[in-house]
RODO-2510 file (C-alpha; in nm, 4 decimals, decimal comma):
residues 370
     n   res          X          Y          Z
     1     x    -3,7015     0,6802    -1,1804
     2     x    -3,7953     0,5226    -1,5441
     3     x    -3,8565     0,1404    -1,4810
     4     x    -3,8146     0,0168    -1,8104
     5     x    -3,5741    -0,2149    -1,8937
     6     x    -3,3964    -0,2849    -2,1785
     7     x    -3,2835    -0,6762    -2,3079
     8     x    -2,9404    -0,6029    -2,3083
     9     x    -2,9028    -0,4201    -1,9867
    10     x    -3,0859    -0,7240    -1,8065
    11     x    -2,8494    -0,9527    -1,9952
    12     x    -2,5994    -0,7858    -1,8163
    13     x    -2,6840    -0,8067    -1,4841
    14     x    -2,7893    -1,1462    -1,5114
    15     x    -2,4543    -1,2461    -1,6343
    16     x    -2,2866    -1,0685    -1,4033
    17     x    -2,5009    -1,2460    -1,0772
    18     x    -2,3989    -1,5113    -1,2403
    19     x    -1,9874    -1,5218    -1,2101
    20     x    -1,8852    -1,7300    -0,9236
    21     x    -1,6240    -1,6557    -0,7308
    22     x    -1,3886    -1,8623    -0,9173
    23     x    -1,4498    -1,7645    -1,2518
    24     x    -1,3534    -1,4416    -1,1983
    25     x    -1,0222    -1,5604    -1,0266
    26     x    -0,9651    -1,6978    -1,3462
    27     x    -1,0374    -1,4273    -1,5765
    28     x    -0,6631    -1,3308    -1,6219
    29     x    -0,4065    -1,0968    -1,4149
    30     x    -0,5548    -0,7228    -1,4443
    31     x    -0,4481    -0,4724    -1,7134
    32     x    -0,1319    -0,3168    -1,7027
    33     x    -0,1730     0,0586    -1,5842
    34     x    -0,0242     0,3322    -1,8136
    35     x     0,3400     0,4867    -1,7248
    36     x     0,3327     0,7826    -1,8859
    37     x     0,3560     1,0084    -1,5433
    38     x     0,6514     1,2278    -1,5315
    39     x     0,6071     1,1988    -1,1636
    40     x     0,7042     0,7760    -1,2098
    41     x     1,0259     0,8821    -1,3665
    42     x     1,3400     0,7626    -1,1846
    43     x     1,5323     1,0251    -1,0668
    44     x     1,8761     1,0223    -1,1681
    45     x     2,1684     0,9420    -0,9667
    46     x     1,8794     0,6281    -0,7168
    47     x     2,0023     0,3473    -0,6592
    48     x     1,8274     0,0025    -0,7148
    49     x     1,7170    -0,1278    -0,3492
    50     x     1,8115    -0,4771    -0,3234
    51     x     1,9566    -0,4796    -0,7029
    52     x     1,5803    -0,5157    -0,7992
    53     x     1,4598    -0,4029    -1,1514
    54     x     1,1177    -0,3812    -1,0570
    55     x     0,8666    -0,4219    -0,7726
    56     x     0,5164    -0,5007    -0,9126
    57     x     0,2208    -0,2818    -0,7578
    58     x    -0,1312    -0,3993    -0,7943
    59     x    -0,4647    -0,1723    -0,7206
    60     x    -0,8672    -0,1461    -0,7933
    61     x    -0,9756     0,2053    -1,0025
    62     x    -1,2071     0,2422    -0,7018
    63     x    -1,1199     0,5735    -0,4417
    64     x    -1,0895     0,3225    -0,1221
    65     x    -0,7705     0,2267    -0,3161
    66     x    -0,6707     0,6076    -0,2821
    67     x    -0,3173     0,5882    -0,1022
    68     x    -0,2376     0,3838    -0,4315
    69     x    -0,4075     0,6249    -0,6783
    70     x    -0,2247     0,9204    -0,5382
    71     x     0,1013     0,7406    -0,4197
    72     x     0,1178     0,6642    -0,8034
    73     x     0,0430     1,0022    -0,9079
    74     x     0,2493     1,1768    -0,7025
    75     x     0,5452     1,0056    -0,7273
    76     x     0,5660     0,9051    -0,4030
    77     x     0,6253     0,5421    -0,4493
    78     x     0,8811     0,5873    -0,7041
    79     x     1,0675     0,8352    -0,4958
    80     x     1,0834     0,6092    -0,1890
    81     x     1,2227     0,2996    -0,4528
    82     x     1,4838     0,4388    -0,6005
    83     x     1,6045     0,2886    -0,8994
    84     x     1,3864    -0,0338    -0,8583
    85     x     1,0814     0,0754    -1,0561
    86     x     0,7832     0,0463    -0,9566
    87     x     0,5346    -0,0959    -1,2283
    88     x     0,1704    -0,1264    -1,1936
    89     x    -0,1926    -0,3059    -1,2743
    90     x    -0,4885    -0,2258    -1,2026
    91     x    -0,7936    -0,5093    -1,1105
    92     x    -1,1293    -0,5043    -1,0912
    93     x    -1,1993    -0,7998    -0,9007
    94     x    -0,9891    -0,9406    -0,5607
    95     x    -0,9589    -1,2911    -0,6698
    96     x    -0,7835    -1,2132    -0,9622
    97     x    -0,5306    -0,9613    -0,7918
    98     x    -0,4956    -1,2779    -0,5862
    99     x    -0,4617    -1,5427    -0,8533
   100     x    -0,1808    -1,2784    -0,9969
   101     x    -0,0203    -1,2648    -0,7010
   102     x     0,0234    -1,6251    -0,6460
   103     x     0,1419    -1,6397    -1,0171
   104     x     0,3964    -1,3609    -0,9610
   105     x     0,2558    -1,1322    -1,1620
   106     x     0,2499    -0,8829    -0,8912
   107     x     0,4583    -0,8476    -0,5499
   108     x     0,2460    -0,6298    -0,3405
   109     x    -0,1097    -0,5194    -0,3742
   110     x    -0,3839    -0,2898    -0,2822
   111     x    -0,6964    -0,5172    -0,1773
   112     x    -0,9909    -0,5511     0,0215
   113     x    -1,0077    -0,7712     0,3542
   114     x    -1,2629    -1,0455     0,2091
   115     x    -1,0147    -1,1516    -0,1189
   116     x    -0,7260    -1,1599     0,1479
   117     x    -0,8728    -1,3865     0,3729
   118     x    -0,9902    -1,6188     0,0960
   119     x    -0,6499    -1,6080    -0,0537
   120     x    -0,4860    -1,6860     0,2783
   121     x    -0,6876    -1,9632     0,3742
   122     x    -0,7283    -2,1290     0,0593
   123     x    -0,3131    -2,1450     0,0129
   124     x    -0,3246    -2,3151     0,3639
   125     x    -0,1634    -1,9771     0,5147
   126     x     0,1491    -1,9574     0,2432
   127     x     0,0616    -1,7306    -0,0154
   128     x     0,0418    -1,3794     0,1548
   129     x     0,0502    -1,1601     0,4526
   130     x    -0,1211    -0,8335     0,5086
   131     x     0,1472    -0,6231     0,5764
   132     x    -0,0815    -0,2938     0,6227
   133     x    -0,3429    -0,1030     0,6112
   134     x    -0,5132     0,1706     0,3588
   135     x    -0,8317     0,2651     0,4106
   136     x    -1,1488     0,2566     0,6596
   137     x    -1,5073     0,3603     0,5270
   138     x    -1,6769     0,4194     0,1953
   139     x    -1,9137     0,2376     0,1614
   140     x    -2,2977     0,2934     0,1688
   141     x    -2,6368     0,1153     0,0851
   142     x    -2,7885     0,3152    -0,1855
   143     x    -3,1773     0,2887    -0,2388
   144     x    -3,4364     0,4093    -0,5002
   145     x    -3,6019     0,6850    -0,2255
   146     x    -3,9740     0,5787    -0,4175
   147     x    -3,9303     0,2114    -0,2946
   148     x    -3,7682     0,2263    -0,0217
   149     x    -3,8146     0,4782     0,2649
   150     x    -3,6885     0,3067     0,5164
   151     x    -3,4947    -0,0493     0,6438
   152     x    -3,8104    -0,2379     0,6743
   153     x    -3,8750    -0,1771     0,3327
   154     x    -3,5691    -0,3535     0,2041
   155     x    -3,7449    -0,6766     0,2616
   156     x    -3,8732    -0,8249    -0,1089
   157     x    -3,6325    -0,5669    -0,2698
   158     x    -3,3800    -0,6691    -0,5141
   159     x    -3,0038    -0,5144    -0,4031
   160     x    -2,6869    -0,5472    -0,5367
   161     x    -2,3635    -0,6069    -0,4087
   162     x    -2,0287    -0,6156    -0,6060
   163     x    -1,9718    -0,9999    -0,6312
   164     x    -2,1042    -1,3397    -0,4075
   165     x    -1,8481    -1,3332    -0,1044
   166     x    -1,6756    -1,0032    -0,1873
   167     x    -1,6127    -0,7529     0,0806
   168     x    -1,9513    -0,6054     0,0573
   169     x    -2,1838    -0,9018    -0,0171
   170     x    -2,0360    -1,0848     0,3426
   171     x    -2,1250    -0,7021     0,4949
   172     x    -2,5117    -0,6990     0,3318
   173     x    -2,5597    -1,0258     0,3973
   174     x    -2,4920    -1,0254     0,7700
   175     x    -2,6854    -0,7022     0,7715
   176     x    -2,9790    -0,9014     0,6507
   177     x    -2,9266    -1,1648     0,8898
   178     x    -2,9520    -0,9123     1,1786
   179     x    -3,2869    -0,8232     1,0329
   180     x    -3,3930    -1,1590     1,0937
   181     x    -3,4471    -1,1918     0,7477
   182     x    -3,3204    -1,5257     0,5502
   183     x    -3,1335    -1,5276     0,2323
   184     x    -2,9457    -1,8282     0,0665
   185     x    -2,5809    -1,7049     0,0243
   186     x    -2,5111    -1,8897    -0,2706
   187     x    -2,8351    -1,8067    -0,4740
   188     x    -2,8771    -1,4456    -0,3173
   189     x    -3,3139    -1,5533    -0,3136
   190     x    -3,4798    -1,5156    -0,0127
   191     x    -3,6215    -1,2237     0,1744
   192     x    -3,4327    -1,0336    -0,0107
   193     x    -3,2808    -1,0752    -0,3484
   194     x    -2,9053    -1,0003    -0,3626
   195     x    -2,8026    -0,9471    -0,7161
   196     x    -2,4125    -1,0177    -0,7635
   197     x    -2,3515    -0,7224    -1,0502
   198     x    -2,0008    -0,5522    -1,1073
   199     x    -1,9525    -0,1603    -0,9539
   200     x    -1,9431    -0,1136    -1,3719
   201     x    -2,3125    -0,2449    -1,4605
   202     x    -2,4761    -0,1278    -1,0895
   203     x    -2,5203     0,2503    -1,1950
   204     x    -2,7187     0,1273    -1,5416
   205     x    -2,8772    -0,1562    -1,3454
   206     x    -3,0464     0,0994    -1,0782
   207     x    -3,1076     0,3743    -1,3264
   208     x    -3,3353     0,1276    -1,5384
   209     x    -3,5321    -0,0175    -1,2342
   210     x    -3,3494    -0,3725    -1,2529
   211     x    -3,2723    -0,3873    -0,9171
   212     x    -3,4101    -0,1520    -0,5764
   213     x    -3,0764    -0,0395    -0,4367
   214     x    -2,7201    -0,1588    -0,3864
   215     x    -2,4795    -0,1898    -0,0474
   216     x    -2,1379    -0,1235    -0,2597
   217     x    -1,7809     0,1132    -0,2238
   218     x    -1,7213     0,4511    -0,3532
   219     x    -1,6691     0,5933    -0,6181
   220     x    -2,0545     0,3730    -0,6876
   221     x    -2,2195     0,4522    -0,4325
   222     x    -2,2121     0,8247    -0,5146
   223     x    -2,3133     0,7585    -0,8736
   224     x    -2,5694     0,6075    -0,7739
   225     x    -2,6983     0,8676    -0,5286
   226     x    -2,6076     1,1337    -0,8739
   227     x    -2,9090     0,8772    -1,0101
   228     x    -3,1318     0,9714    -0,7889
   229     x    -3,0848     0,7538    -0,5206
   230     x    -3,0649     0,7851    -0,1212
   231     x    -2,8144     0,6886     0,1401
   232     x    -3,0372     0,4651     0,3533
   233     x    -2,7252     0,3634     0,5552
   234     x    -2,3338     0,4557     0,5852
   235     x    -2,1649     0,0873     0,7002
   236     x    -1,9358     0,2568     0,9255
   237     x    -2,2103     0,3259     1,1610
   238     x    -2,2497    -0,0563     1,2130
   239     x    -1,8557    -0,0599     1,3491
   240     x    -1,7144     0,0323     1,6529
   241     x    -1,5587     0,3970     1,6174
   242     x    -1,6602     0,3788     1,2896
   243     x    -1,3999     0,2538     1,1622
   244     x    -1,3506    -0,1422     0,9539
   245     x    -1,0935    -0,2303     0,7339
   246     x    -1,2021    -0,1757     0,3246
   247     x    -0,8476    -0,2002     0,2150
   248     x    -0,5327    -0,3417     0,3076
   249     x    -0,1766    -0,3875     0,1295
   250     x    -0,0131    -0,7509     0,1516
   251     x     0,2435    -0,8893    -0,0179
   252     x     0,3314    -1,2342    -0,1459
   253     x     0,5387    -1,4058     0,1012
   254     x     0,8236    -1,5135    -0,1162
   255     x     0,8804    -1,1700    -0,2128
   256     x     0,8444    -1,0674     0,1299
   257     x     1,1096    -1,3100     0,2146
   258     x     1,3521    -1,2289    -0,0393
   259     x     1,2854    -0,8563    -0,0932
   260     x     1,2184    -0,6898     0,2868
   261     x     1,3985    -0,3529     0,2006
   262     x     1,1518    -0,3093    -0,1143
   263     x     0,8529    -0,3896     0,1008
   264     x     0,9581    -0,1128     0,3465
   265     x     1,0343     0,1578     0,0591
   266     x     0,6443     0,0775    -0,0632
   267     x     0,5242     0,0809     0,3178
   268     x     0,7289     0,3969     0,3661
   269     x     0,5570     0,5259     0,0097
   270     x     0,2332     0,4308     0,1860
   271     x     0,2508     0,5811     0,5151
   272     x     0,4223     0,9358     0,3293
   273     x     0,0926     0,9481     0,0655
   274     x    -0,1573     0,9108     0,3521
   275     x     0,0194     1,1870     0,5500
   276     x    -0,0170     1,3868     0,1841
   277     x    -0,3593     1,2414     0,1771
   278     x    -0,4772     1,3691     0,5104
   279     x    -0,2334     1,6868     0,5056
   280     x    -0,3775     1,8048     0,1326
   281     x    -0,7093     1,6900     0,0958
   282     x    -0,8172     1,9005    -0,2289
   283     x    -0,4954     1,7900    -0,3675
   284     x    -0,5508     1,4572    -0,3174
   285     x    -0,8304     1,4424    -0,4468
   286     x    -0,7861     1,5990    -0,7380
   287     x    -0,4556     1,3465    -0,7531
   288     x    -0,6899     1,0350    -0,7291
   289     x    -0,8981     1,1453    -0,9780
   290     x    -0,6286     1,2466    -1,2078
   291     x    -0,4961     0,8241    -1,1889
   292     x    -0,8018     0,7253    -1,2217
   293     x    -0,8202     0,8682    -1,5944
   294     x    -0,5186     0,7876    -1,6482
   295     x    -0,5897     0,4389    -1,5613
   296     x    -0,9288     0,4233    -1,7012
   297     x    -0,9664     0,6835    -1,9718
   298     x    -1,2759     0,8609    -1,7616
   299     x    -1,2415     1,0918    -1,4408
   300     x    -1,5527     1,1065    -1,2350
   301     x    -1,7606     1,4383    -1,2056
   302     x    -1,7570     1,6424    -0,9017
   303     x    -2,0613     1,5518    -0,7746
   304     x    -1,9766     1,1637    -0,7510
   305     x    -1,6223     1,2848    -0,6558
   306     x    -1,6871     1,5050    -0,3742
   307     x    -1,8853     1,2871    -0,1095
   308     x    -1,7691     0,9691    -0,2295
   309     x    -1,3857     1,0859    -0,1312
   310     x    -1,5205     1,2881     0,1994
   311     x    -1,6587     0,9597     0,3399
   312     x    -1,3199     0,7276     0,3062
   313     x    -1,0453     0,7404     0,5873
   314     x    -0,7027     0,6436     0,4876
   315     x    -0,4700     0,4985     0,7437
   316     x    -0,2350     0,2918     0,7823
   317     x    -0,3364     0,1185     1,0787
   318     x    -0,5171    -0,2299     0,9081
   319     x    -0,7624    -0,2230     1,2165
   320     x    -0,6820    -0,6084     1,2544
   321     x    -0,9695    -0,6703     1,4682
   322     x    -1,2632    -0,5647     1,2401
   323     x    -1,0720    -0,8370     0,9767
   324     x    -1,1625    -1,1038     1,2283
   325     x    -1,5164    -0,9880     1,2701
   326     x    -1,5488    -0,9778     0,9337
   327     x    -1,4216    -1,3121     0,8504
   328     x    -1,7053    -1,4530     1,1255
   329     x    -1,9303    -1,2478     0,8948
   330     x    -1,8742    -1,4619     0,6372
   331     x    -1,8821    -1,8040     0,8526
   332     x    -2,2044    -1,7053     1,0042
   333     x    -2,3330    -1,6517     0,5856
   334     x    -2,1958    -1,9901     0,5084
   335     x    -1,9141    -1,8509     0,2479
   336     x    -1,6429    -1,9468     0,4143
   337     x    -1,5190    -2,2016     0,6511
   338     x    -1,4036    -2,1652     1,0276
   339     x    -1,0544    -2,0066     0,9109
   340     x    -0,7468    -2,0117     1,0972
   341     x    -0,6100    -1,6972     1,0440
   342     x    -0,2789    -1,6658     1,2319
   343     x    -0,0167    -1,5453     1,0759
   344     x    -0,2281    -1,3722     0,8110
   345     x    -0,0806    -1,0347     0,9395
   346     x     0,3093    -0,9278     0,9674
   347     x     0,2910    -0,5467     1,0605
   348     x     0,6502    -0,5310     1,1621
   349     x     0,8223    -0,3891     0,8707
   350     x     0,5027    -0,1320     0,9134
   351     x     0,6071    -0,0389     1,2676
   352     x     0,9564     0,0349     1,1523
   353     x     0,8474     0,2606     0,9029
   354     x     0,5997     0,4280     1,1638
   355     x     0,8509     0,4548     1,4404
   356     x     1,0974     0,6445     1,2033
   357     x     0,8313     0,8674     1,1134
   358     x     0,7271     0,9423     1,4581
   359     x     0,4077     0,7977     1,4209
   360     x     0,2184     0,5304     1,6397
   361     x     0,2375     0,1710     1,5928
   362     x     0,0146    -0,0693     1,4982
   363     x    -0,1565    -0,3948     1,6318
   364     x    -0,1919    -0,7140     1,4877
   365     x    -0,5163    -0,8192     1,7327
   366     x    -0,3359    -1,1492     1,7833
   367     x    -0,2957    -1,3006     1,4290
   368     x     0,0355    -1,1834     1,3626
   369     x     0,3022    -1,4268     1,2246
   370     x     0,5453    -1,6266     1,4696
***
């Protein structure tokens, strides 16, 4: 692997260490995804659920946001809304699908379980609720093979993860602290490095030597393994079953409140795309890749495409448990306070939908709302 490095690339990753969490809440409300999909067209002859125009859908272009990548595609959404359309944006960061959720710039939303907690805890419990789940798996800790052959040689290395107390960085950094290695959270120095850099700059970042390895999602953990590097470990081996939460759908509360039938037609969209999902797995595929251009202007190649979708589950159970563990993840890293997260979960509306589709039901693990 070459290991020179150019000025502007380490710019890059410097600045992007750099962002704190709250900076990038603040760096505006997402980009508005195109609508130019036949398949979003509402049919003729719906009906508007509620009277609602539209019910604003938020995602990530990553493939553990899949059940919204191919709900989009495939019309599925749409279909189960009626004449309410649905419109969409895509993010690349959870605090700012979070910031535009409490702003109202989007109803519901496709997001992982770290910006969730955050965003319940730090509205005192009243912005949100996770009203379901998406996706288990996908993501892997990606190494240069001529550094690092094995764990103990992660020690002294420089690894990045996606963002300081995102999904991923709470994951690596208890992984590190089961090591019985140290590492200040804040900084990311200590035994190891842990360099904050976005999925977007990682790929660059590893190809030019700037940092060892990263612990990150798909679809970037499979470009980086198409640079060369190695799979040193697959998270879901650290979880019970093998299963933890990497994406769940909430919904702002107000909306929730004032809109219930809407949320069900979206958790109905959900629960009919992963049964597409799981029932058509070239097809979906080839679906989440297709919305992912369309979205972004670039599909990924096969080779990225291939493993990175064969190692995601999608679900719709939000495996409530594993969000607790991983919110004493955090805690033990010192990112986050003791939360109280009661209430953070109202998979009622969920069970309805399952029920009518003859499916099982889901459990809160306690931290349901009264």
């Amino acid at each position: 692997m070459p290991a020179k490095r150019s000025a502007s690339l380490r710019r890059a990753v410097a600045a992007a260490a750099a962002l704190p969490l709250l900076t990038l809440a603040a760096c505006g409300y997402g980009s508005q995804a195109k609508e130019d999909n036949a398949n979003e067209k509402v049919a003729a002859g719906s009906k508007k659920i509620d009277g609602l125009d539209t019910v604003k859908i938020g995602y990530f272009g990553n493939l553990t946001h899949g059940t919204a990548l191919v709900g989009r595609d495939q019309g599925i959404f749409q279909k189960a809304l009626g004449a309410t359309k649905a419109s969409y944006a895509t993010f690349n960061a959870g605090p700012s699908e979070i910031e535009a959720l409490n702003a109202g710039s989007i109803d519901i939303g496709w997001i992982g379980p770290s910006p969730a907690i955050n965003g319940y805890t730090k509205s005192d419990g009243k912005s949100l609720r996770i009203i379901g789940g998406s996706a288990s798996g996908g993501v892997k800790l990606v190494v240069d093979p001529d550094k690092i052959k094995s764990v103990g040689d992660v020690k002294g290395k420089r690894i990045a993860t996606p963002q300081l107390g995102n999904t991923q960085d709470v994951a690596f950094l208890n992984w590190i602290s089961e090591q019985g290695w140290k590492v200040d959270a804040q900084s990311g120095k200590g035994d190891v490095t842990v360099v904050r850099s976005d999925n977007k700059v990682t790929p660059d970042a590893f190809k030019a030597g700037s940092v060892d390895g990263a612990w990150v999602p798909e679809p970037t953990a499979s470009k980086l393994v198409a640079e060369g590097g190695k799979v040193l470990l697959d998270e879901a081996s650290l979880w019970p079953d093998k299963k933890f939460v990497i994406t769940n759908i909430i919904v702002s509360q107000k909306f929730l409140a004032e809109h219930p039938r809407v949320v069900e037609a979206v958790l109905k969209g959900s629960v009919e795309t992963n049964k597409w999902i799981n029932a058509n797995p070239v097809k979906a595929k080839a679906s989440a890749n297709r919305q992912l251009e369309a979205d972004s202007g670039k599909a990924l190649p096969t080779k990225v495409l291939d493993p990175a979708w064969a190692s995601i589950q999608f679900i719709n159970d939000p495996l409530a448990s594993t969000l607790g563990t991983e919110a004493e993840h955090a805690v033990k890293a010192g990112l986050l306070k003791q939360p109280d997260l009661k209430g953070i979960y109202d998979v009622s509306i969920l069970n309805k939908v399952l029920k009518a589709e003859g499916e099982s039901v889901v459990d809160d693990a306690g931290l349901g709302a009264s």
